[in-house]
N, CA and C atoms as a LAMMPS dump frame, in Angstrom:
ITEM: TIMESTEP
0
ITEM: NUMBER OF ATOMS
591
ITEM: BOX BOUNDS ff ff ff
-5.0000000000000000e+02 5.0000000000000000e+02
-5.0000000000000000e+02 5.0000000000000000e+02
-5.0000000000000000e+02 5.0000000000000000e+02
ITEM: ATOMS id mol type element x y z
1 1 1 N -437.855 -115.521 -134.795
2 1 2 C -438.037 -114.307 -134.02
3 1 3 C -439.216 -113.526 -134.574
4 2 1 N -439.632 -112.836 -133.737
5 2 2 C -441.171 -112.122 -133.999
6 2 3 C -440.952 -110.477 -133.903
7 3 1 N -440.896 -109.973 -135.033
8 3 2 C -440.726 -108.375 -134.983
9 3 3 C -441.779 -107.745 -134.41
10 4 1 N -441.591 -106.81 -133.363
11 4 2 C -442.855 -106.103 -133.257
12 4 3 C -442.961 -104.567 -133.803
13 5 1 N -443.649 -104.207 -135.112
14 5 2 C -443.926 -103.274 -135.583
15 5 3 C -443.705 -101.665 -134.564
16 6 1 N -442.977 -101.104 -135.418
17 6 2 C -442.66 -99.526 -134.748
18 6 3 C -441.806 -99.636 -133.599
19 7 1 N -441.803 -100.867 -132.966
20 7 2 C -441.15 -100.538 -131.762
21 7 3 C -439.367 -101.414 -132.069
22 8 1 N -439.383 -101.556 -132.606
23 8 2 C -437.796 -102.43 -133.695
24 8 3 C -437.089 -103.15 -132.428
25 9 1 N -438.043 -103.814 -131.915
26 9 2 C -437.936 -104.97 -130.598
27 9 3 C -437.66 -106.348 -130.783
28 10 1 N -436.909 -106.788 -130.937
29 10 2 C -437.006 -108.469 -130.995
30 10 3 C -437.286 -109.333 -129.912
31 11 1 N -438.212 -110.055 -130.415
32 11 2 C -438.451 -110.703 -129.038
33 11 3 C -437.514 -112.169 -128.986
34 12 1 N -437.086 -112.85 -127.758
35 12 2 C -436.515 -114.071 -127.842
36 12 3 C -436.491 -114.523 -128.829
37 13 1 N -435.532 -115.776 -129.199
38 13 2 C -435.41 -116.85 -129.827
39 13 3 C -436.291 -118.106 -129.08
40 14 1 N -436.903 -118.676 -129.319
41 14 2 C -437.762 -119.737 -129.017
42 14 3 C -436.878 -121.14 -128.484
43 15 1 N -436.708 -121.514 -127.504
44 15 2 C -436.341 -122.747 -127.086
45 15 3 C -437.565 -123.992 -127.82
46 16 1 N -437.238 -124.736 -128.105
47 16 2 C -438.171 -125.274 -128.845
48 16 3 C -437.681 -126.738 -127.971
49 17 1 N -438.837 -127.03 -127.253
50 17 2 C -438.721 -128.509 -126.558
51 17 3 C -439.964 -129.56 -126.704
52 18 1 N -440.014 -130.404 -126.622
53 18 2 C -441.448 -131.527 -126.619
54 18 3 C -441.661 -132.251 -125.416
55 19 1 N -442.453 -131.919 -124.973
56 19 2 C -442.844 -132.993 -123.428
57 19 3 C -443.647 -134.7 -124.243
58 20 1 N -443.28 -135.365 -123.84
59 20 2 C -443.527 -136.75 -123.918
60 20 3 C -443.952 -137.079 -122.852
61 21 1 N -445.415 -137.604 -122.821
62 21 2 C -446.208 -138.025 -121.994
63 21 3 C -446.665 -140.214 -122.017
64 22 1 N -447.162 -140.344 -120.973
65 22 2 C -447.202 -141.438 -121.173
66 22 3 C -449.136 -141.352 -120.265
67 23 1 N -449.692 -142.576 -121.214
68 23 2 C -451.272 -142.69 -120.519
69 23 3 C -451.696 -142.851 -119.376
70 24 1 N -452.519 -142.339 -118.937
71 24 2 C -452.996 -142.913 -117.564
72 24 3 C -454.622 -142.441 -117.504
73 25 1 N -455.392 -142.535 -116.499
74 25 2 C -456.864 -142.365 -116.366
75 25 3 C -456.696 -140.589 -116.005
76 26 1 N -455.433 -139.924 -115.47
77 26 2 C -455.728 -138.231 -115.179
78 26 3 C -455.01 -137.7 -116.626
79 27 1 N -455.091 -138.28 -117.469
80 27 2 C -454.651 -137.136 -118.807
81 27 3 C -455.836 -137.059 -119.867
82 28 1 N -456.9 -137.336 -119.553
83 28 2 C -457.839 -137.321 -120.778
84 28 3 C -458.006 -138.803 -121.818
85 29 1 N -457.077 -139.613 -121.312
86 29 2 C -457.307 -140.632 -122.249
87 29 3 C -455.766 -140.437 -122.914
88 30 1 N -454.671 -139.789 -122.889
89 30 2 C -453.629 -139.345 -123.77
90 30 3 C -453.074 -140.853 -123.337
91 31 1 N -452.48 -141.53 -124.701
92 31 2 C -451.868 -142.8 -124.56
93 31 3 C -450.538 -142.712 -125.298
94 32 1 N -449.839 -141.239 -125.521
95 32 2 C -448.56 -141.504 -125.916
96 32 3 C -448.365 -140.369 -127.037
97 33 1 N -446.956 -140.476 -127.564
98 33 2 C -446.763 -139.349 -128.218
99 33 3 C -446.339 -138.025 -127.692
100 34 1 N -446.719 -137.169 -128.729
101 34 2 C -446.206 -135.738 -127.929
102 34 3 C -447.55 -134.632 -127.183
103 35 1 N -446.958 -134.583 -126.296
104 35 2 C -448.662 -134.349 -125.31
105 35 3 C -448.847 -132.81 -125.19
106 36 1 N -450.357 -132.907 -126.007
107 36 2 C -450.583 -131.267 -126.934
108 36 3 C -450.876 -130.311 -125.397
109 37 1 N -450.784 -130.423 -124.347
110 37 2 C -451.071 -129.756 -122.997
111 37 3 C -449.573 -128.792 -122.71
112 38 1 N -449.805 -127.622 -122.587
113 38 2 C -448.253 -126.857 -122.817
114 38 3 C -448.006 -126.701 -121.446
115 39 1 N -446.331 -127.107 -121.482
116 39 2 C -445.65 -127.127 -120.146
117 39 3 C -444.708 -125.667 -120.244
118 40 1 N -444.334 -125.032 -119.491
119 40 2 C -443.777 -124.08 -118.888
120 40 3 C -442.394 -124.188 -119.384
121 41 1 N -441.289 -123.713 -119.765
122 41 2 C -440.227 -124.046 -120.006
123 41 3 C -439.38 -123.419 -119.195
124 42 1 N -439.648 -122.257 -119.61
125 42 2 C -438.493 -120.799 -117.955
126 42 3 C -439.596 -120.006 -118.425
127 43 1 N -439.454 -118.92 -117.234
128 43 2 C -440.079 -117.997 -116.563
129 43 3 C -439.4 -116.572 -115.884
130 44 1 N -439.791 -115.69 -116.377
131 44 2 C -439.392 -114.285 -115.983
132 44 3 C -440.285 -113.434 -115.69
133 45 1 N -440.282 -112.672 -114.583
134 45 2 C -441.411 -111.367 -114.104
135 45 3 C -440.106 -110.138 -114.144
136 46 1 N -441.698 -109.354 -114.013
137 46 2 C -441.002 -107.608 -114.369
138 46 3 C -441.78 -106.694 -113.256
139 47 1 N -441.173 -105.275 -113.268
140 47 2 C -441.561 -104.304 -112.932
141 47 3 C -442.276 -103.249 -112.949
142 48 1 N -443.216 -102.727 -112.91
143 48 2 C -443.993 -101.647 -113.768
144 48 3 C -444.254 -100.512 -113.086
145 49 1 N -443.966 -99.293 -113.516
146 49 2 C -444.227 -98.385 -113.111
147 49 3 C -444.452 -97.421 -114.674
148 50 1 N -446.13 -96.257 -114.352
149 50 2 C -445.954 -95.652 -114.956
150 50 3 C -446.954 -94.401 -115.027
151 51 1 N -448.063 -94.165 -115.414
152 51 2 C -448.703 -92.915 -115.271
153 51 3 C -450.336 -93.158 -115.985
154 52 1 N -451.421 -92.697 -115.197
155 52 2 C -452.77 -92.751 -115.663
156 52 3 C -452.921 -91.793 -116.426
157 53 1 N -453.77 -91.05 -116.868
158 53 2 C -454.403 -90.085 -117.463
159 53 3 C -456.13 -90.148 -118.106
160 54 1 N -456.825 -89.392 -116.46
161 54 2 C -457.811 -89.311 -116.483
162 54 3 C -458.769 -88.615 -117.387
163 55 1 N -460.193 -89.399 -117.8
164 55 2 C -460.928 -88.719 -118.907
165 55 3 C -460.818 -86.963 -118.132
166 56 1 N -460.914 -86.398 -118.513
167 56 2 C -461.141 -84.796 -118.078
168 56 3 C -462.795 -84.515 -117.481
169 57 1 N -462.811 -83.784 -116.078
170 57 2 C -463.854 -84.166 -115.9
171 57 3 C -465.064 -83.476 -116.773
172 58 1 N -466.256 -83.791 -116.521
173 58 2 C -467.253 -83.401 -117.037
174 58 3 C -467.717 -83.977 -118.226
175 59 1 N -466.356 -84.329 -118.848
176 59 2 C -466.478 -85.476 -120.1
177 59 3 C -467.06 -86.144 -120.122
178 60 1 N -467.812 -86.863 -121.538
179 60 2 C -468.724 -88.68 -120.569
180 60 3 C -467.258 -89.281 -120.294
181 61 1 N -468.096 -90.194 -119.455
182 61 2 C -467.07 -90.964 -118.919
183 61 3 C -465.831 -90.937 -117.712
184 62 1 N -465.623 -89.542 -117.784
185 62 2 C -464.887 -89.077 -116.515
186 62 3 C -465.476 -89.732 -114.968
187 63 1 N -464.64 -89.651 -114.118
188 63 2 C -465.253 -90.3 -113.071
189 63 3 C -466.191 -89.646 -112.436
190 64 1 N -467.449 -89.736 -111.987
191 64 2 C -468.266 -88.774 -111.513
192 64 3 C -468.52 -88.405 -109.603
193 65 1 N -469.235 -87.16 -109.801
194 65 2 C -469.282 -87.036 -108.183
195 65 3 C -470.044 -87.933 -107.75
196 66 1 N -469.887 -87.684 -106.043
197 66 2 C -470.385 -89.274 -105.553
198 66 3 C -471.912 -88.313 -105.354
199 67 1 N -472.9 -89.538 -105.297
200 67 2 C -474.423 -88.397 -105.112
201 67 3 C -474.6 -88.898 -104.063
202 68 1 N -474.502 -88.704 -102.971
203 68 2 C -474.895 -88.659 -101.617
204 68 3 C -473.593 -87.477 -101.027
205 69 1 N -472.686 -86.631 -101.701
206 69 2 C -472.018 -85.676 -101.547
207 69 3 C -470.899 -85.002 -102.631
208 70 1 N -471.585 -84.699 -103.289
209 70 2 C -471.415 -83.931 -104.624
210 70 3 C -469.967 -82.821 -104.515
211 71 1 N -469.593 -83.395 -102.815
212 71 2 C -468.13 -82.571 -102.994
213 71 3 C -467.281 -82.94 -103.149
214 72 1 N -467.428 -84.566 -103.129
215 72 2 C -466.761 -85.541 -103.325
216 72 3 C -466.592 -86.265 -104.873
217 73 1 N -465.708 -87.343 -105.368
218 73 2 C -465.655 -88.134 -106.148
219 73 3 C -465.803 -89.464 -106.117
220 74 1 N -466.533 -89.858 -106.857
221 74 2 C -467.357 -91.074 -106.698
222 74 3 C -465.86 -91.94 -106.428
223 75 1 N -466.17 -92.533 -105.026
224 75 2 C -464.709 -93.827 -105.008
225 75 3 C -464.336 -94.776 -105.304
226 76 1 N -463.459 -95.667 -105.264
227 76 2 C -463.461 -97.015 -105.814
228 76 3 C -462.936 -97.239 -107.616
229 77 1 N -462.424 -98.474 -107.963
230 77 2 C -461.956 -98.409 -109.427
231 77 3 C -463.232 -97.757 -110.188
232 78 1 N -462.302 -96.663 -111.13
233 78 2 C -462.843 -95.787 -112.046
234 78 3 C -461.661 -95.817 -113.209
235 79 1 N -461.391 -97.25 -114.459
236 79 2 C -460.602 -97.028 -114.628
237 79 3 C -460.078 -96.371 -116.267
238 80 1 N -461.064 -95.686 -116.219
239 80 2 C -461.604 -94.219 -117.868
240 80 3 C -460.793 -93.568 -118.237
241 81 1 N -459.653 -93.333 -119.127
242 81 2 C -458.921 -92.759 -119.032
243 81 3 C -457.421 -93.763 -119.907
244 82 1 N -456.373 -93.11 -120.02
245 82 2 C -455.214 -93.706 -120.684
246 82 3 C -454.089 -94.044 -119.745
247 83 1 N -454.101 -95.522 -119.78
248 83 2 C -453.064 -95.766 -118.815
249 83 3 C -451.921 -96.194 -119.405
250 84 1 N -450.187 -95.287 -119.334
251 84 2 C -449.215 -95.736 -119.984
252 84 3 C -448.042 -96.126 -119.211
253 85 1 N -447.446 -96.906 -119.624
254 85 2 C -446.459 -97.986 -118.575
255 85 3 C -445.181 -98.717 -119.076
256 86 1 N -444.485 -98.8 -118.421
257 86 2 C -442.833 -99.159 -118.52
258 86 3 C -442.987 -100.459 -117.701
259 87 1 N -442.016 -101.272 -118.547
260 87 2 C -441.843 -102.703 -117.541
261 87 3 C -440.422 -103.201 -117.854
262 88 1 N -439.958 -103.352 -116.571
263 88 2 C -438.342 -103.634 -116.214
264 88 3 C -438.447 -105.254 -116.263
265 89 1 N -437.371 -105.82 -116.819
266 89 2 C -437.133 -107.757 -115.772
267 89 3 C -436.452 -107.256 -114.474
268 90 1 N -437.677 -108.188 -113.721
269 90 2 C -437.163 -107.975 -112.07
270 90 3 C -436.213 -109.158 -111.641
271 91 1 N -437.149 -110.539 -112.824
272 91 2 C -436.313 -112.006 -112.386
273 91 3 C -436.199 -112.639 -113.393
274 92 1 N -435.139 -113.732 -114.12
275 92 2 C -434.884 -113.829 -115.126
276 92 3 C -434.613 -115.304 -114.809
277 93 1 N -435.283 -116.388 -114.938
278 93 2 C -434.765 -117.852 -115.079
279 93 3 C -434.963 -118.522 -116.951
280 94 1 N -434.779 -117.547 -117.29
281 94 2 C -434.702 -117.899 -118.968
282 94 3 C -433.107 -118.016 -119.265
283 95 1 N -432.784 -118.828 -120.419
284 95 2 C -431.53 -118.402 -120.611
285 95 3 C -431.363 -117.12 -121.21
286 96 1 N -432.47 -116.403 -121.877
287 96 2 C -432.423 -115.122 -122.481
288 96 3 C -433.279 -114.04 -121.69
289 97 1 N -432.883 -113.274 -121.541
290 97 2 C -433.98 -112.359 -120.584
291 97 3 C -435.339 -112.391 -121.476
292 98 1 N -436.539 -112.334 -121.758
293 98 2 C -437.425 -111.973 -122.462
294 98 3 C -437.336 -110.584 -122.633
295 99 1 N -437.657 -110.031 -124.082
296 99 2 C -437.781 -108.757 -124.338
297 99 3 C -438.683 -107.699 -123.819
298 100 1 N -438.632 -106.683 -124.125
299 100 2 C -440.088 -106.074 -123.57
300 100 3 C -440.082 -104.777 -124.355
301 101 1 N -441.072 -104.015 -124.349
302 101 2 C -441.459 -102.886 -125.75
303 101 3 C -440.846 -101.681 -124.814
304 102 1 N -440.571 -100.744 -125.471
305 102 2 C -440.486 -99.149 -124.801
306 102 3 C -441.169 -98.428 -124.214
307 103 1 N -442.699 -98.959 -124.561
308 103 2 C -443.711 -98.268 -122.972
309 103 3 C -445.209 -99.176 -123.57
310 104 1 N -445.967 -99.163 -123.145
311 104 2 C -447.022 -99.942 -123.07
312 104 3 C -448.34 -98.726 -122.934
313 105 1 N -449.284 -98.99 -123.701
314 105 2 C -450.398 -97.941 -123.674
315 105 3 C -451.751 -98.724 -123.686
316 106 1 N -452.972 -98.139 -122.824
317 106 2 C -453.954 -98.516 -123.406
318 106 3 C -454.919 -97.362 -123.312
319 107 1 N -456.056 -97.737 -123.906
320 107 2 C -457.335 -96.373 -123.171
321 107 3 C -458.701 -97.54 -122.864
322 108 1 N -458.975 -96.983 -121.736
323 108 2 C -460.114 -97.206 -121.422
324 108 3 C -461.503 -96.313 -121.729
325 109 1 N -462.618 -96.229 -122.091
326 109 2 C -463.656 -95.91 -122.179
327 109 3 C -465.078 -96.33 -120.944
328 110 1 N -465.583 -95.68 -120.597
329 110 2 C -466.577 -96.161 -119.634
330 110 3 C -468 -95.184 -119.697
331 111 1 N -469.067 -95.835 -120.306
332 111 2 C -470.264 -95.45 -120.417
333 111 3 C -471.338 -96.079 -120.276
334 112 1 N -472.483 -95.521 -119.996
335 112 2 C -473.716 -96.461 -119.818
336 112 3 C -474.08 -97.102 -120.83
337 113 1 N -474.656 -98.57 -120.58
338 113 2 C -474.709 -99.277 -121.486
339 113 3 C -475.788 -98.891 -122.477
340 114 1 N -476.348 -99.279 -123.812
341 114 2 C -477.406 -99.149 -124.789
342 114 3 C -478.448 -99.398 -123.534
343 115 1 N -478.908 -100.298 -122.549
344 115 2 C -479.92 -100.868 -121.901
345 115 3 C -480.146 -100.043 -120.761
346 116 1 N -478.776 -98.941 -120.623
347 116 2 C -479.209 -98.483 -119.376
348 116 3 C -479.431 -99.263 -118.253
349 117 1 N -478.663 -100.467 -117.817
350 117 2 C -478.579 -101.012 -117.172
351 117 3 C -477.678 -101.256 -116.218
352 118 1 N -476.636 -100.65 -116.982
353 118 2 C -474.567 -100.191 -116.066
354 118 3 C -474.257 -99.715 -117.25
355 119 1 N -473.174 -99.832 -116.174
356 119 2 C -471.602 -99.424 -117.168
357 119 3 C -470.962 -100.164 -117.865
358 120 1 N -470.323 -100.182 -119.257
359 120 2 C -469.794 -100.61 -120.288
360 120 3 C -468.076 -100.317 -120.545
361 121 1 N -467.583 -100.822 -120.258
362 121 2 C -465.809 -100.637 -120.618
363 121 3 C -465.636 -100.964 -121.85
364 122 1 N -464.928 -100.1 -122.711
365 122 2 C -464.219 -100.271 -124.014
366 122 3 C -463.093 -100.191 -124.103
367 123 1 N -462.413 -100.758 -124.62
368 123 2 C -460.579 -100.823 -124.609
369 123 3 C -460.244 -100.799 -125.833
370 124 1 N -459.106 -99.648 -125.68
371 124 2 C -458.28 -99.915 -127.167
372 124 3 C -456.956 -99.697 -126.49
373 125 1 N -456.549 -100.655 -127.623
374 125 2 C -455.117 -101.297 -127.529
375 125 3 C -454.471 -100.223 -128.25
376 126 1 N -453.515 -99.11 -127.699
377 126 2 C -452.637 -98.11 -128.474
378 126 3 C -451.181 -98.461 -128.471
379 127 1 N -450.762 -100.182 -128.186
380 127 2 C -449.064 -100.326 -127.984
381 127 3 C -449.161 -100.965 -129.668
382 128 1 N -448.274 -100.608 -130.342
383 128 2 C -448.036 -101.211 -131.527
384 128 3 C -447.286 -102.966 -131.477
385 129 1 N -447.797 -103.788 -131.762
386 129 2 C -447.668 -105.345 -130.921
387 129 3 C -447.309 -106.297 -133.016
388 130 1 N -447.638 -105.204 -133.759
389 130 2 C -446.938 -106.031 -135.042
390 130 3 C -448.286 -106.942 -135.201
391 131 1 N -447.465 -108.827 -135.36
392 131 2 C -448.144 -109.861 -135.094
393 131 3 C -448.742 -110.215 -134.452
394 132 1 N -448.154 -110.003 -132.923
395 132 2 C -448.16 -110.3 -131.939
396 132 3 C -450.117 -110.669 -131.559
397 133 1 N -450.318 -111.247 -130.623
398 133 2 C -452.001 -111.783 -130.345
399 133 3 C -452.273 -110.925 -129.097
400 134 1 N -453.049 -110.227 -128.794
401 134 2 C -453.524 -109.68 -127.39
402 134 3 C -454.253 -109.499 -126.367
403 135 1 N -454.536 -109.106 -125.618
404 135 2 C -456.118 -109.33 -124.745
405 135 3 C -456.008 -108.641 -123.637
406 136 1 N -457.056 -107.733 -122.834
407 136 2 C -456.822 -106.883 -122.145
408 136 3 C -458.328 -106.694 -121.416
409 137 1 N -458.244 -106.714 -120.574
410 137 2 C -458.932 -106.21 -119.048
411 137 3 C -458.677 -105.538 -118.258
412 138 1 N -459.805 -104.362 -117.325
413 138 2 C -459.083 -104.453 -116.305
414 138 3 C -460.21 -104.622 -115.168
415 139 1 N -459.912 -104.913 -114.196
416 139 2 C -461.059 -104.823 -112.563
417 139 3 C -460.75 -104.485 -111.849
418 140 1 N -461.597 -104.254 -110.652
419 140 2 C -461.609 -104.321 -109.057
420 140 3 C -460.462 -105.183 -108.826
421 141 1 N -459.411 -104.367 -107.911
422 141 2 C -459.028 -105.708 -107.071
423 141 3 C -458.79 -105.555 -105.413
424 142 1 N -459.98 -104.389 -105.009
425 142 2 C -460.21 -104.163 -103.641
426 142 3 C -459.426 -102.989 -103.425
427 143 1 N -458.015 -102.711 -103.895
428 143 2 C -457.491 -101.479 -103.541
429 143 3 C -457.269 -100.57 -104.448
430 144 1 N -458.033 -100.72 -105.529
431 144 2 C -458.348 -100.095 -106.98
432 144 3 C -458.444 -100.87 -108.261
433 145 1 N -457.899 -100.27 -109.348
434 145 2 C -458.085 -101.244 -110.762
435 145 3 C -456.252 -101.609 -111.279
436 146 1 N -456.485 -102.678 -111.493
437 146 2 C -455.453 -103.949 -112.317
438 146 3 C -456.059 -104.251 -113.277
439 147 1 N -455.128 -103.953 -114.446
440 147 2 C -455.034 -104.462 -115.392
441 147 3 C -454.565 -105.684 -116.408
442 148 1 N -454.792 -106.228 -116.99
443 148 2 C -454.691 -107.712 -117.752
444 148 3 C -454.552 -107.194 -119.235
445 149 1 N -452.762 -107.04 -119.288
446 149 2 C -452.584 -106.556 -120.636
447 149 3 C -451.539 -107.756 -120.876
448 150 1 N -452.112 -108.959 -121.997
449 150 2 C -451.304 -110.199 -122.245
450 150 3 C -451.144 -110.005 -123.886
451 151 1 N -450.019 -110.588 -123.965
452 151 2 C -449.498 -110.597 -125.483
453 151 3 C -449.129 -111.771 -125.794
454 152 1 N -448.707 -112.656 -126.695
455 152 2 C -448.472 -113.554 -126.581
456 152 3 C -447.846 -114.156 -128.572
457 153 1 N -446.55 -114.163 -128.67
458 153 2 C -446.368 -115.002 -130.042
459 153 3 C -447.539 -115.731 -130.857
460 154 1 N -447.856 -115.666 -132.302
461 154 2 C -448.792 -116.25 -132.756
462 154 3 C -448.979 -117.933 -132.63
463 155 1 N -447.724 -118.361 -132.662
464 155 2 C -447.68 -119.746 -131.63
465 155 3 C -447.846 -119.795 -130.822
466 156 1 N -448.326 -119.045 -129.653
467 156 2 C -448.362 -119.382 -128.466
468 156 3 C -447.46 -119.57 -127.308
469 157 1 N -446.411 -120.057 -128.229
470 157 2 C -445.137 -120.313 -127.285
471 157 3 C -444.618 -119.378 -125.962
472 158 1 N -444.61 -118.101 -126.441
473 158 2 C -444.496 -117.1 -125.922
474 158 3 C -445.218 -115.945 -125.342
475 159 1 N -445.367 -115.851 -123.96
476 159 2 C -446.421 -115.34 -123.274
477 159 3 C -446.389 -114.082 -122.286
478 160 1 N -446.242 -113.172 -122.178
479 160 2 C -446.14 -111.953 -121.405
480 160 3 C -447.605 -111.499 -120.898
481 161 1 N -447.797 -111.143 -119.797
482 161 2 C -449.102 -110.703 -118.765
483 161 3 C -448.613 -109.732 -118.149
484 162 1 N -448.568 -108.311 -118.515
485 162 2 C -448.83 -107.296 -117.442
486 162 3 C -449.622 -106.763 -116.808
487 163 1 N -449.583 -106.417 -115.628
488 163 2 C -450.606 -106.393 -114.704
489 163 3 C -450.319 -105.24 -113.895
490 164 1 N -450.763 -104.021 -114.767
491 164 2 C -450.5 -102.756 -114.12
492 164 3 C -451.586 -102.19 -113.109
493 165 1 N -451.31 -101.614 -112.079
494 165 2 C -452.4 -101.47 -111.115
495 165 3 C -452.569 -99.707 -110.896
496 166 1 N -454.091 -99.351 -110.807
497 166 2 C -453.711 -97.896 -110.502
498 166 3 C -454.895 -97.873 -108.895
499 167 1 N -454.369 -97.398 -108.25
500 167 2 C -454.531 -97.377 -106.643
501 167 3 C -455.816 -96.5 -106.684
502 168 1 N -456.579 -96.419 -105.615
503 168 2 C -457.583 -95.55 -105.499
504 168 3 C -457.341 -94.6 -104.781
505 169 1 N -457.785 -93.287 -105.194
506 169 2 C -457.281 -91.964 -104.129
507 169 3 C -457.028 -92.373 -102.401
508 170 1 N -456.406 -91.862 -101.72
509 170 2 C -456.726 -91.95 -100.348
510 170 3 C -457.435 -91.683 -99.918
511 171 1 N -458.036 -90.5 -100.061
512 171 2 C -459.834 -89.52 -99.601
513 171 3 C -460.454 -89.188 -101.248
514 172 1 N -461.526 -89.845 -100.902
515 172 2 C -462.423 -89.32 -101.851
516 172 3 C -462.326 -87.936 -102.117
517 173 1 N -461.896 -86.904 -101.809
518 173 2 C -461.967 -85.294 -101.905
519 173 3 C -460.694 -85.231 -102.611
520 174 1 N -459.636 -86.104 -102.341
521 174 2 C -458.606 -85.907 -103.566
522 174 3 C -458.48 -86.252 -104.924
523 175 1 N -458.144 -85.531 -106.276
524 175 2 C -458.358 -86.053 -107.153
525 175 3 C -457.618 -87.584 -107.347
526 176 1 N -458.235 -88.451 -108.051
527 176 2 C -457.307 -89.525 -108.436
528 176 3 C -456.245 -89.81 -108.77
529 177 1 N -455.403 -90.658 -108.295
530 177 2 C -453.945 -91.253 -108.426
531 177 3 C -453.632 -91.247 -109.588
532 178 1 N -452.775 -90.491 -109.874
533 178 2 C -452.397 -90.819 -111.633
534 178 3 C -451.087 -92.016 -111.538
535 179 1 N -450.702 -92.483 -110.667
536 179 2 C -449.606 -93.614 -110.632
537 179 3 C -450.075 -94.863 -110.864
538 180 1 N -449.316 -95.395 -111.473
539 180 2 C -449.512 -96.364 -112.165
540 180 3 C -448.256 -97.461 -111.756
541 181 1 N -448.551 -98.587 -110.536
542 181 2 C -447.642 -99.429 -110.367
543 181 3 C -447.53 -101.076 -110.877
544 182 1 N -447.578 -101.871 -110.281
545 182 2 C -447.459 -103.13 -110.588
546 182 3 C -446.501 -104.17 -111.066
547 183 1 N -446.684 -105.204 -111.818
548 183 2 C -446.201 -106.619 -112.059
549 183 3 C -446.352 -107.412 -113.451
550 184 1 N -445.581 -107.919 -113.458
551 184 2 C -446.086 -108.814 -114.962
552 184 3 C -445.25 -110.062 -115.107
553 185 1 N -445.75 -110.589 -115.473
554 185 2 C -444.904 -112.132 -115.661
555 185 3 C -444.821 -112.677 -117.339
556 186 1 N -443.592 -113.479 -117.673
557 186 2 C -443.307 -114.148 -118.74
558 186 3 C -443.274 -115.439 -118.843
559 187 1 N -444.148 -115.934 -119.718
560 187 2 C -443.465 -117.567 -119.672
561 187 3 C -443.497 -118.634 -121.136
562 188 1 N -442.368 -119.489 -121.395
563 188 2 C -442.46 -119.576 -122.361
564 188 3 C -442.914 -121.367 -122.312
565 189 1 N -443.494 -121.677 -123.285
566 189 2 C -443.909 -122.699 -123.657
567 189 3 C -443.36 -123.676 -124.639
568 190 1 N -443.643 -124.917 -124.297
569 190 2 C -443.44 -125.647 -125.071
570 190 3 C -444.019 -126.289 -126.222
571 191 1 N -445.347 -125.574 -126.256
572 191 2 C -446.868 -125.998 -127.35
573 191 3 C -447.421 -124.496 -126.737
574 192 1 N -448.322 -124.337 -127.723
575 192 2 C -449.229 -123.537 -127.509
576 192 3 C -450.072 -123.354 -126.372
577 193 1 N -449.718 -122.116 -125.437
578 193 2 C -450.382 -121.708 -123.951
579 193 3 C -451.115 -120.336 -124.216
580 194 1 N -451.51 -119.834 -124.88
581 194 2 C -452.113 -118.58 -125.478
582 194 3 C -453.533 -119.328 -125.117
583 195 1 N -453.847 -118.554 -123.373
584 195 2 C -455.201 -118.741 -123.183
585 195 3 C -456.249 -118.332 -123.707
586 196 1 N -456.566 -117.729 -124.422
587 196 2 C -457.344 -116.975 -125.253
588 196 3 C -458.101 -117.348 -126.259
589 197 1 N -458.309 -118.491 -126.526
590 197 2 C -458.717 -119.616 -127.643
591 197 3 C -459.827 -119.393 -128.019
């Protein structure tokens, strides 16, 4: 079991299984043994709901007015600011539910780059994760910004992806959505699946 620091969470017990493969011309050449390609074992998704918190304006980085109408706010993912989040199991085909932390945090940063060429996103990770391995994004996904907050056991075995989404205002003249909805999925492995290599 894998403690995660501050948050006195245990995560699963590890099913520990081996897929046995046999050769053929679509595995790479694999002619036997235990086949290092990680298979899926069970699988659980969750719920997320939780709350943005925008840079303050005028700040760097805050989202800015749009310049073709300065009464407005520039539209579209702007996602600067601290986004914090709760995640429920919605579906559970594990024999153990997978665990999950007491709230989930990150901050985003957004400034022009050294080149003056765009914009630059910086992320810090504020959920206390212990051991645990991490990785985090977020983008466009047409109806605002989603996030790619994955954790994953130092084996690999064990894999969590939340994917919190924060919506884009309805009218540009309203301030931004501080809601924070979305999805996340679990899955555990049988070898090392920690995409992140």
């Amino acid at each position: 079991m894998t403690r995660i620091a501050g948050a006195s969470v245990f995560f699963g017990i590890l099913v520990a299984t081996t897929a046995c493969g046999v050769g053929g011309d679509d595995d790479g050449g694999f002619t036997g043994g235990t086949d290092p390609k990680p298979g899926i074992v069970c699988s659980a998704s969750f719920k997320i709901n939780g709350t943005f918190a925008p840079i303050p304006a005028g700040s760097p980085g805050a989202r800015p007015q749009d310049p073709e109408d300065p009464t407005k706010l520039l539209a579209g993912c702007w996602p600067a600011g601290t986004w914090t989040f709760t995640a429920a199991v919605a579906d559970n085909q594990c024999p153990t539910a997978p665990a999950v932390l007491p709230s989930y945090s990150f901050k985003v940063d957004r400034m022009e780059g050294a080149d003056m060429q765009g914009l630059v996103d910086t992320y810090t990770n504020t959920t206390s994760v212990g051991a645990m391995q991490w990785h985090l994004s977020v983008s466009s996904n047409g109806q605002g910004c989603e996030g790619n907050f994955e954790f994953g056991t130092m084996d690999g075995k064990d894999y969590w992806n939340m994917q919190p989404v924060l919506l884009n205002p309805p009218n540009a003249t309203d301030p931004p959505t501080t809601t924070i909805t979305g999805q996340g999925d679990y899955d555990e492995y049988n070898n090392d699946g920690w995409p992140w290599k």
